[in-house]
C-alpha positions as CSV (number, residue, x, y, z in Angstrom):
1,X,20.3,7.0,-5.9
2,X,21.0,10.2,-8.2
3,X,23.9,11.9,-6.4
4,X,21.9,15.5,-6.8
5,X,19.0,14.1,-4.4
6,X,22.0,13.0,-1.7
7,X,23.8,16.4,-2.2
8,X,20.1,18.0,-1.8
9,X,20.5,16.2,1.6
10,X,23.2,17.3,3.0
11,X,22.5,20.9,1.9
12,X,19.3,20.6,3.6
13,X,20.9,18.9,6.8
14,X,23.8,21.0,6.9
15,X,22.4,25.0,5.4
16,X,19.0,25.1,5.5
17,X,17.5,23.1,8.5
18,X,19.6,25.3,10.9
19,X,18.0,28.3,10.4
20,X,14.4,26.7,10.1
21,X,14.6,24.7,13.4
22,X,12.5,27.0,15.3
23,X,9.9,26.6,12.5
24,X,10.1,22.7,12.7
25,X,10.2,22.6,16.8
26,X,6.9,24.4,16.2
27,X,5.4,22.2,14.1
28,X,6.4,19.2,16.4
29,X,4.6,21.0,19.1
30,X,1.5,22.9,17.8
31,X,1.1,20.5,14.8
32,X,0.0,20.9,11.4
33,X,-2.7,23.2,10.5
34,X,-3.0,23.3,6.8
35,X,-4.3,25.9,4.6
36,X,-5.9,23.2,2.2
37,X,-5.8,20.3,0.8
38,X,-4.3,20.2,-2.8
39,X,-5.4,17.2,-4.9
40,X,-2.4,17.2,-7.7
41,X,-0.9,15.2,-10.1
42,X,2.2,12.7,-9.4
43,X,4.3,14.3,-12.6
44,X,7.5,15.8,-11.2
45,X,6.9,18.7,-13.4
46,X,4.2,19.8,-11.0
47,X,4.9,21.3,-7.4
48,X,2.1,22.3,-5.5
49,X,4.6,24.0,-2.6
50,X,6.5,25.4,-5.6
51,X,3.7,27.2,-7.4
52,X,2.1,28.6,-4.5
53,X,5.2,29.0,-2.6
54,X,3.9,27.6,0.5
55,X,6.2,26.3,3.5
56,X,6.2,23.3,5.4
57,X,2.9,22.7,7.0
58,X,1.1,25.1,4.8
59,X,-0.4,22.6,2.8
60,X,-2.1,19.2,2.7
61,X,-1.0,17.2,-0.4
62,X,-2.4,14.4,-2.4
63,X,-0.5,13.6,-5.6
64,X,-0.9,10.7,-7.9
65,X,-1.5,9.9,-11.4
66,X,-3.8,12.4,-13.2
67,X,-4.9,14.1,-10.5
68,X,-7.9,11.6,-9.7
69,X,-10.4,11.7,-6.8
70,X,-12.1,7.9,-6.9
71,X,-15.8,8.1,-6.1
72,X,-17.0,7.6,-2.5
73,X,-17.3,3.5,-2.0
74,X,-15.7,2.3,-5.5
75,X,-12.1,1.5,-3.8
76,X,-10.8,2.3,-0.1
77,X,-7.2,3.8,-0.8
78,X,-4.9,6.8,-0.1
79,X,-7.1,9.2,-1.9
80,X,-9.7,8.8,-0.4
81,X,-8.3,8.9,3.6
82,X,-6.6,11.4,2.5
83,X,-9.7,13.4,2.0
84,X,-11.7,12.5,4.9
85,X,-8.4,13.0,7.3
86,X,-7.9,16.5,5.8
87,X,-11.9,17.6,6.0
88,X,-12.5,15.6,9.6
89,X,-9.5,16.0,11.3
90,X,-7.4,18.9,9.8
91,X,-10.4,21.0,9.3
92,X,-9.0,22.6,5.7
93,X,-11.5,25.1,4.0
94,X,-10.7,24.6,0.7
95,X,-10.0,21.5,-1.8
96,X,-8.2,21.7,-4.6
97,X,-8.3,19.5,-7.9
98,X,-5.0,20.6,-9.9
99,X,-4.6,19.2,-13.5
100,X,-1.5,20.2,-15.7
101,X,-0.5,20.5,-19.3
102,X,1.6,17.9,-21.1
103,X,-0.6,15.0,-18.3
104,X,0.9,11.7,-19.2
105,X,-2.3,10.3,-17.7
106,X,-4.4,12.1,-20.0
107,X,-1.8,10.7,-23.0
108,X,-2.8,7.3,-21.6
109,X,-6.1,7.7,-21.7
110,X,-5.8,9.3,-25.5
111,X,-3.7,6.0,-26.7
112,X,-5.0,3.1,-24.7
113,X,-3.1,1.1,-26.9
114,X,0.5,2.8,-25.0
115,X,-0.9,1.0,-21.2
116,X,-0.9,-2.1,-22.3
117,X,2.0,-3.1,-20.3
118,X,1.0,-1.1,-17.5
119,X,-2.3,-2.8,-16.3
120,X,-2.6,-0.8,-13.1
121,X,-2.3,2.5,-14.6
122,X,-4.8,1.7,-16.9
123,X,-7.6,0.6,-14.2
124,X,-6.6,3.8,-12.2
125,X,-7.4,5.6,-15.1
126,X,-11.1,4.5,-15.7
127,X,-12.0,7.3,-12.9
128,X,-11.4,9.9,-15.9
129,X,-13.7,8.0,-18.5
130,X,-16.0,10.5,-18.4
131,X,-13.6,13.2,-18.9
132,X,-12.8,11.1,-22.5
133,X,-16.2,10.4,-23.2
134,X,-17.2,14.1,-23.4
135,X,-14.0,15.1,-25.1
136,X,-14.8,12.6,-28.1
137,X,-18.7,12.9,-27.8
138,X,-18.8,16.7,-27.2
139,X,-15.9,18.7,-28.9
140,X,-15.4,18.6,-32.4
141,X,-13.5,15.4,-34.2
142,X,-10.6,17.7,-36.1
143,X,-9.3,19.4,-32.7
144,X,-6.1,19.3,-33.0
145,X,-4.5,16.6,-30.8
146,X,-2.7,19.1,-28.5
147,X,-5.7,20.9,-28.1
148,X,-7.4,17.3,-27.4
149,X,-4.7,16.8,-24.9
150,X,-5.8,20.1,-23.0
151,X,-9.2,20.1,-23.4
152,X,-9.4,16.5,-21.9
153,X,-7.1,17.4,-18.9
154,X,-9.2,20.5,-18.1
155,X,-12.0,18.1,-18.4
156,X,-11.2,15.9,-16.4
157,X,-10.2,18.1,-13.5
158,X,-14.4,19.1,-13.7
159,X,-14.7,16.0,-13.7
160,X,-12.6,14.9,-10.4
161,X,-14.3,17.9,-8.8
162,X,-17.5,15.8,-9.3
163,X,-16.4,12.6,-7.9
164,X,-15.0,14.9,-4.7
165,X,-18.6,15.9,-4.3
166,X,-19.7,12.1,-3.3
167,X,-17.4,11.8,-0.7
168,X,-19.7,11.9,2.7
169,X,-16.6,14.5,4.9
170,X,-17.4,16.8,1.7
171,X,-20.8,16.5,1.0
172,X,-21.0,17.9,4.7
173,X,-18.7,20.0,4.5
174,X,-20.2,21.9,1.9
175,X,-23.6,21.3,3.3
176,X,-22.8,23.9,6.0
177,X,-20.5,25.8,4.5
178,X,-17.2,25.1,5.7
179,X,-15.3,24.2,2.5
180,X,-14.8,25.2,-1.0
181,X,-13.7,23.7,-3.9
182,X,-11.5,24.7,-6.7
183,X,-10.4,23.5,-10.0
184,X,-7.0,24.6,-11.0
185,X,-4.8,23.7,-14.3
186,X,-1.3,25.0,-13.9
187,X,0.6,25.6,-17.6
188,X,4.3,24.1,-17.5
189,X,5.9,25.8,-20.1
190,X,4.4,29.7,-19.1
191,X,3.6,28.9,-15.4
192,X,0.1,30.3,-15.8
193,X,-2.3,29.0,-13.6
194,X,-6.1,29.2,-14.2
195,X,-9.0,28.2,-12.0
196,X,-12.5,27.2,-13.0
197,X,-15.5,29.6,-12.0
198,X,-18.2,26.5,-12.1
199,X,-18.1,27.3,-16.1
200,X,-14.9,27.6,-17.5
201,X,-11.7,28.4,-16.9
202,X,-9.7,31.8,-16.2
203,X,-6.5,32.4,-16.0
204,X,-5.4,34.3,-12.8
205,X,-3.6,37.6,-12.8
206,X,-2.4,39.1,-9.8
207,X,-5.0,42.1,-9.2
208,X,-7.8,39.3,-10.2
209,X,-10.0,37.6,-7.6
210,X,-9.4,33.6,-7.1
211,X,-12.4,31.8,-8.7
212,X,-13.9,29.3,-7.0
213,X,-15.4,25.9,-8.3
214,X,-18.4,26.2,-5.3
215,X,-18.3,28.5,-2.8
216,X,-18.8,27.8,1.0
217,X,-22.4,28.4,1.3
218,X,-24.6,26.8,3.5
219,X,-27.5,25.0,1.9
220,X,-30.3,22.6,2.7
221,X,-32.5,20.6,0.7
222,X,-34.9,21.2,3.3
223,X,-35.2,24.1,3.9
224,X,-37.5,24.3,6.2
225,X,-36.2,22.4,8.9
226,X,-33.1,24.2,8.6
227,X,-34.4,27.5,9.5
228,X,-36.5,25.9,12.5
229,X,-33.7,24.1,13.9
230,X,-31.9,26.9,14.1
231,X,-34.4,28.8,15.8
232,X,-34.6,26.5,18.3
């Protein structure tokens, strides 16, 4: 083990734990009640609790490898109980889908050629296909290949956002307006942030209001019943 992670330890045991016990005690005994569920990718570059400064029990977070949401029913993992244990039982309000420049998953799926000797990484990575497929069907062939790179890891966060959408907790969810989702990409060398508006992509400032992905509006396909079971 890197002797800066057991030195990170002890400072934490011994400098920073003492004055946060109260904090902790009351986490033991109220529990957690998260803001929202952040949905991020496993690069070490990329913090969620760093970048929106958020303290323990603030935040909900999911990270693995590019950031991915698997559709509803195609595999019963970590991702996927995550979600339904943060919508069902934790009760978060918003989702978040956060890619991030320089995405080594987003390499991978560039050069499949590099995954050869990682077989597990590559079949994880099918559930941002689609992502690829528009990149090299939709945007022009003489991009160049950093703006490839960021154009398919924006994509791809769409495209999660998507895939969250087939999950039953969320589909409900959003159904009577009790959660939103949002798209973020965070930039690692300029620490900007921007979040899709259901079109595109903006980059936040700090007078700006926080785009959202789908707001929490109730909605029924029919319509009518709606309205008369809530008259009744």
């Amino acid at each position: 083990m890197d002797s800066s992670i057991i030195q990170g330890i002890s400072t934490f045991r011994g400098s920073v734990f003492p004055g946060q016990q109260r904090m902790y005690e009351r986490l033991v005994r109220d529990g957690q009640q998260p803001k929202a569920l952040i949905i991020a990718c496993a690069d070490s570059r990329v913090s969620p609790e760093h970048i929106t400064q958020a303290g323990p029990g603030e935040l909900f977070v999911c990270r693995n490898a590019g950031n991915i949401v698997p559709p509803f029913a195609e595999m019963n993992g970590g991702v996927s109980s995550a979600i339904e244990y943060a919508v069902v039982a934790l009760g978060v309000r918003d989702i978040v889908v956060c890619g991030h420049s320089d995405c080594g998953a987003m390499k991978g799926l560039m050069q499949p050629g590099a995954l050869k000797d990682m077989p597990n990484v590559a079949a994880w990575l099918r559930h941002s296909h689609a992502a690829d497929r528009i990149v090299c069907e939709a945007y022009p062939d003489d991009i160049d290949p950093t703006d490839r790179l960021r154009a398919l890891a924006l994509e791809n966060v769409v495209v999660q956002l998507t895939h969250l959408r087939t999950h039953p907790s969320v589909a409900s969810a959003l159904a009577r307006g009790r959660l939103s989702l949002h798209g973020w990409f965070f930039e690692i060398g300029t620490g900007t942030l921007h979040a899709y508006d259901g079109s595109r992509f903006v980059a936040l400032s700090d007078d700006a209001a926080l785009p959202v992905a789908e707001v929490s509006v109730p909605r029924f396909a029919a319509a009518d019943l709606s309205v008369r079971a809530a008259a009744e």
